[in-house]
N, C-alpha and C positions, 0 to 999 in steps of 0.2 A: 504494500500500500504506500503511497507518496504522504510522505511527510510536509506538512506545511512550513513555506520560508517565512522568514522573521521579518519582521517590517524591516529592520536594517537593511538585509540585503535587498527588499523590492526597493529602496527608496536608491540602494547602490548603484543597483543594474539601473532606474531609471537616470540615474546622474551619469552615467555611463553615458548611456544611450544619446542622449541628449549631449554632449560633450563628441560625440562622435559625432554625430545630426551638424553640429554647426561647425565643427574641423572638413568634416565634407563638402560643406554650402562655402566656407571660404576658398576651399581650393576649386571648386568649381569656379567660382565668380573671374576668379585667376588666371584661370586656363584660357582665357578671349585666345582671336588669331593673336598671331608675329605680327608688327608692326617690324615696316621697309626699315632696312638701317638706314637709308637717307633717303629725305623725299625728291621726287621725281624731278632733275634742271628742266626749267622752264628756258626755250630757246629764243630770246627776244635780240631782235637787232638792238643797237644803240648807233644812234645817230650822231658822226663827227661833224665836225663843224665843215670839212669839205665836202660832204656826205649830204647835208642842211642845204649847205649855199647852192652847191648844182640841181636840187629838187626845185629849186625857187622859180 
């Protein structure tokens, strides 16, 4: 026949439980994609000044 657990240990395992529940939930939160090691150059002209004057 099963012997009945003592409140100690139901209130253990639930602290347990619960301590494991939110060690989970943080490293999920964690786990997003990789982020790029550098974001993507943007390839823009820049306009010299002899560049300026002959568009004129």
């Amino acid at each position: 026949m099963l012997d009945r657990t003592s409140a100690t240990e139901r209130y253990t395992r639930g602290i347990v439980a619960a301590v494991v529940a939110v060690v989970a939930l943080v490293l999920a939160a964690n786990a997003g994609p990789a982020r790029a090691a550098e974001p993507p150059t943007r390839h823009t002209t820049q306009l010299t000044d002899s560049a300026a004057s002959a568009g004129r």
